[in-house]
N, C-alpha and C positions, 0 to 999 in steps of 0.2 A: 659228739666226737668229730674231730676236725677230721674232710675227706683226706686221706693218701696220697702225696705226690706222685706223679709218673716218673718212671725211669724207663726213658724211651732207648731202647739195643738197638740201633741203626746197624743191619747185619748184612753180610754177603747173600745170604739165602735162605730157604725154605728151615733146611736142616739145622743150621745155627740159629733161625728163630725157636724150632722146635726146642733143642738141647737148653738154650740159656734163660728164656722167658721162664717156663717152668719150675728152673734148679735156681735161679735167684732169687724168686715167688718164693719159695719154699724155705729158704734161706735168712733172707730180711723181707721181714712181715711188714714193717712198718713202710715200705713205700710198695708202688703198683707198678708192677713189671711189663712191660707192652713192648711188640718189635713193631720194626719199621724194615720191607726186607730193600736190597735196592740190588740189580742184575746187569752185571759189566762193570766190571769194579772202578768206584769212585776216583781211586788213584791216577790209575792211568785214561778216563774215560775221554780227558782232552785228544787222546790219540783215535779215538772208535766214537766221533762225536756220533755217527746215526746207527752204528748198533746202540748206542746208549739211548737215545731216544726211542728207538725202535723195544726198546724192552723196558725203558721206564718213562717213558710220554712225557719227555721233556729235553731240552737240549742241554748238556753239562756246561759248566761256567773252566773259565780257565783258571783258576781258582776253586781247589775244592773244600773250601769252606762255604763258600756262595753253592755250589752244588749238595752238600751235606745240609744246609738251611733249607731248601728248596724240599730234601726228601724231608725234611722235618714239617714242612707248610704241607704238604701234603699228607703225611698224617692225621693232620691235625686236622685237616678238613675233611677227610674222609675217615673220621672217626666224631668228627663233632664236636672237637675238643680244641680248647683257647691256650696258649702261651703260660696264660695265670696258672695253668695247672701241672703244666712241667716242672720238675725237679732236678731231673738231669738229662743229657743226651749222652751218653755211651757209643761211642762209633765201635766197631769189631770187625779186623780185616785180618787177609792173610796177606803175608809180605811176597810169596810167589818165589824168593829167593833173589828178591831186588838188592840184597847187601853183600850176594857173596858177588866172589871178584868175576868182571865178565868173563877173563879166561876159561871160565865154570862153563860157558856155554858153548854149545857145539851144534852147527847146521847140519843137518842129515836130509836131504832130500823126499826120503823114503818112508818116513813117520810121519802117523797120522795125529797131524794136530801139535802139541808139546807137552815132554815125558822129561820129567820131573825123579832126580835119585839124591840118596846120600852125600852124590860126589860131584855131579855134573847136571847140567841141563840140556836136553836135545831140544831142538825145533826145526821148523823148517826154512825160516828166516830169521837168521840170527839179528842181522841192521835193526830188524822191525821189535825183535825181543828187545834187544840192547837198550833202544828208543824208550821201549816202556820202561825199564827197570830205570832208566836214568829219571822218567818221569813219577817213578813211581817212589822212589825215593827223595824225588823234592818236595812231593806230595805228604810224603809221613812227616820230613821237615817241618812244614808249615803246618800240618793240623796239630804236632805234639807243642806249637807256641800258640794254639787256640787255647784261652783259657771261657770261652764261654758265647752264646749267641744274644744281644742287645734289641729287646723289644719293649719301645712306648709301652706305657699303659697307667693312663690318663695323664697327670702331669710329670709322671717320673719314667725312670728309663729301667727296667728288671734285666737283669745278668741271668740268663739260664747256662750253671756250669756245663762245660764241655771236656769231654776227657778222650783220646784214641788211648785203646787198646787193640794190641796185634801181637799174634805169635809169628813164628819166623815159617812154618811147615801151614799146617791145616789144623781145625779143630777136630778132625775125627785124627790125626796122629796128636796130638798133644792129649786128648782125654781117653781116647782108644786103642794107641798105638799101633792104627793101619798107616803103611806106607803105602802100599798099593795104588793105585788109581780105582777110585771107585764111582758109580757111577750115579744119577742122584736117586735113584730109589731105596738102594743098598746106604747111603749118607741119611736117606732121610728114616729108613728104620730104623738104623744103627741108633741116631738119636731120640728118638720117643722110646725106647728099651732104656739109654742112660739116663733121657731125663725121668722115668717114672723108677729107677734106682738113687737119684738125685733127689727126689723130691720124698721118697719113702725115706731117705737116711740124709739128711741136711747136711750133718758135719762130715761126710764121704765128702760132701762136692767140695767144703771149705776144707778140706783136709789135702782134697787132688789140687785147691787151687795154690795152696800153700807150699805142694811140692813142686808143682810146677815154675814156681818162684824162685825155689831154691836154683833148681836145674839152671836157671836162668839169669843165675849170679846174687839172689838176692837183689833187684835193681827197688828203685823209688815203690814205694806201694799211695795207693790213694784211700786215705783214709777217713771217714766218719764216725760219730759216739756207735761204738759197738759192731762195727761195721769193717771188715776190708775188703776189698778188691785188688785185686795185683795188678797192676800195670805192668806188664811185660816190655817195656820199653827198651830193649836190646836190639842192638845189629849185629848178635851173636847167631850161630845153629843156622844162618843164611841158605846153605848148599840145600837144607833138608825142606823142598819144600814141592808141594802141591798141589795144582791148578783146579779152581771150584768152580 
């Protein structure tokens, strides 16, 4: 029996490796589900080059597709695992509310850190939010025209498909419906609770992700035999969104 392909979740964090490796595991048998976590979101990391090193041991590329390959190389090598055996790369972000319109943002002196609503966005430096969002949307641009990462192996050249997937808020409001600001212990139980509710009932999770879809206008889905994934690919629901 031929081995499993990897489908590697290159994810924001702890808690979306916890919730998605599991519920897709459980889901489609047929390929091996593994994350890859990465801390300081990829998007805007050009703007925070040495917290990004400072929390993922390496300098981001201005280009984050070159940064997205890099957290793939290091995967692979600290898991022991070659190119031949990937399948897919799946990136998973949140968008932070980089689409809705700057107007949404508002400097507050007084707030700790940035607080994320329905309607608007507070922070403490707006210049510096603005900067990202502007970054962080050229960023989605370019990774939704990745169609895949190019590695030799031996005389030919293999295409390992690429695909972004992002919702416009967080993954604990899109499968949880918290708005709140939570904090990561509360994000990280919330998720091993849903994914061992995901993994005991398969067609919950394909059923939440299909409505999620809908919510979402029905956009592009990516599809395999027997197999879907929803691409969320919308610059809809922007305003709702919060900080991981």
């Amino acid at each position: 029996m031929a081995k499993r392909k990897i489908v590697l979740l290159v994810v924001e964090g702890s808690s979306d490796a916890s919730l998605l490796v599991p519920a897709f595991s459980a889901l489609i048998e047929n390929r091996l589900f593994q994350g890859q976590e990465f801390h300081c979101d990829v998007l805007t990391a050009p703007n925070h080059r040495e917290e990004f090193y400072r929390r993922n041991g390496f300098y981001p590329a201005n280009k984050p597709s070159q940064t997205v390959r890099e957290l793939v190389e290091n995967y692979l090598k600290d898991h022991d695992r070659t190119w031949g055996q990937l399948g897919h790369v799946i990136q998973i972000c949140d968008l932070d509310g980089a689409f809705a319109p700057d107007d949404r943002v508002r400097e507050d002196p007084s707030v700790d850190g940035t607080h994320y609503s329905m309607t608007d966005i507070i922070t403490t430096n707006r210049d510096a939010l603005i900067a990202d969002r502007k970054t962080k949307r050229n960023g989605v641009d370019a990774l939704l025209k990745l169609d895949g990462f190019r590695k030799k192996q031996g005389g030919r050249t293999a295409v390992i498909p690429y695909r972004l997937f992002y919702v416009s808020r967080n993954l604990e409001h899109a499968f949880r419906g918290r708005t709140d600001n939570l904090d990561a212990q509360h994000k990280q139980s919330g998720a091993i609770k849903l994914a061992d509710r995901f993994t005991q009932d398969p067609n919950l999770f394909s059923t939440t992700l299909q409505s999620l879809r809908r919510i979402h206008g029905n956009p592009v889905t990516w599809e395999e035999p027997g197999n879907t994934l929803c691409r969320t690919a919308t610059h809809s629901n922007a305003a709702a969104t919060s900080h991981s």
